[in-house]
C-alpha positions in Angstrom: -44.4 37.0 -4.4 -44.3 34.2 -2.5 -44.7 31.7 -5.8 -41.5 32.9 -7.2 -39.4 31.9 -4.1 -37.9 28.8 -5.4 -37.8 26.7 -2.2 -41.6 27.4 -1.8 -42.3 26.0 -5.9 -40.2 22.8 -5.5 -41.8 21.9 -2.0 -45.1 22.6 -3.5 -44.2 20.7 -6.0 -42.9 17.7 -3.9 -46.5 18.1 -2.1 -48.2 17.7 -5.5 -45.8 14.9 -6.6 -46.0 12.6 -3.3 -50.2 12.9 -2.9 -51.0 10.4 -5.8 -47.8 8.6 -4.6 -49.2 7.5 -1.3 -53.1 6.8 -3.0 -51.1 4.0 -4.4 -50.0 2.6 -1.2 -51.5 -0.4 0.3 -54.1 0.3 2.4 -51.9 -0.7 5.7 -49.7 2.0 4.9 -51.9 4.2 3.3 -53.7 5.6 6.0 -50.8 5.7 8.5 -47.7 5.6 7.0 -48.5 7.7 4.1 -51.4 10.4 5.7 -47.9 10.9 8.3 -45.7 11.6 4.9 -48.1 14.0 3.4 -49.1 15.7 6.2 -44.9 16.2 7.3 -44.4 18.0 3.6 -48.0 20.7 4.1 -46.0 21.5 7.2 -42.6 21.9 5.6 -44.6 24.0 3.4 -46.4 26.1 5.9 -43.3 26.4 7.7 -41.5 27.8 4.3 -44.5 30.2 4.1 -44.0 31.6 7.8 -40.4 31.9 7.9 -40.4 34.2 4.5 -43.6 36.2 5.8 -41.6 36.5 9.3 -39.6 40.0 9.8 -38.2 39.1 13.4 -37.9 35.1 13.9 -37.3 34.0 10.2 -34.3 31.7 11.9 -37.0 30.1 14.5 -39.0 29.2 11.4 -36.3 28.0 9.4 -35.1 26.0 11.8 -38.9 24.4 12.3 -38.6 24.1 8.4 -34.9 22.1 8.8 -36.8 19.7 11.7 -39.7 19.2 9.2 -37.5 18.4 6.2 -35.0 15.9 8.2 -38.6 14.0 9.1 -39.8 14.0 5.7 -36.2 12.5 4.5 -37.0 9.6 6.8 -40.7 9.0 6.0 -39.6 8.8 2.8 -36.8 6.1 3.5 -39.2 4.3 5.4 -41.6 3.8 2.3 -38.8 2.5 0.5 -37.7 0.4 3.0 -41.6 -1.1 2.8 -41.5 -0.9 -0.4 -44.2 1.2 -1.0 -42.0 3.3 -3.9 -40.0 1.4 -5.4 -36.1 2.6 -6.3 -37.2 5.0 -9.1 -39.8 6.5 -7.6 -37.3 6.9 -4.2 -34.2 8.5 -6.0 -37.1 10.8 -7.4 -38.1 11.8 -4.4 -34.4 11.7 -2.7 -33.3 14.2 -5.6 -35.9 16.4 -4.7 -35.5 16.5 -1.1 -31.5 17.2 -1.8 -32.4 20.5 -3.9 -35.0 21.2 -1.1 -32.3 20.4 1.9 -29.1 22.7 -0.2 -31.9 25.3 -0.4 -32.8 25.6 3.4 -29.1 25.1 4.3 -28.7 28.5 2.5 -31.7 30.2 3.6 -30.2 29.3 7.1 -26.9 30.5 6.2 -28.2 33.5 5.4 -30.4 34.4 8.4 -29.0 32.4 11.4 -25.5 34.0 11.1 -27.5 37.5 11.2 -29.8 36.5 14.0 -26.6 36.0 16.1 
């Protein structure tokens, strides 16, 4: 059920993608920089999990998951601003978080406009 809901797979998937991103960061980064990046996208991901399991406040969550995502977006800049990932690995990632970002602007779309 909740595996099939396309905004939940490429998030996951972005989780499992930027994990052995950051173990190559240098240790300055690693452990602040980088635990903060991964630790932003579990909780994008947790809050994708609670807004589709919520009947009543799916728009509070989605809104915690739009919050979450614009944070991850610059964590991720900031690593290529270090230089931690270099321009590949960064339009990767930006690509990603685009599908992610169209795919939350619908989900809010869809239930914000209800919830008012």
């Amino acid at each position: 059920m909740l595996y099939n809901l396309t905004i939940f797979q490429k998030s996951y998937d972005f989780l499992f993608w930027i994990k052995p991103t950051v173990q190559r960061f240098a240790k300055a980064h690693k452990y602040s920089l980088g635990i903060q990046l991964e630790n932003e996208v579990l909780e994008l991901l947790k809050c994708i999990i609670r807004a589709n399991f919520s009947r009543d406040n799916k728009h509070i969550f989605i809104e915690e998951c739009l919050v979450r995502y614009e944070t991850v977006n610059v964590l991720v800049r900031l690593c290529k601003d270090y230089k931690l990932i270099n321009i590949t690995q960064y339009e990767f990632a930006a690509t990603r978080l685009v599908e992610i970002g169209k795919l939350l602007g619908g989900w809010r779309r869809k239930f914000v406009q209800v919830a008012e």
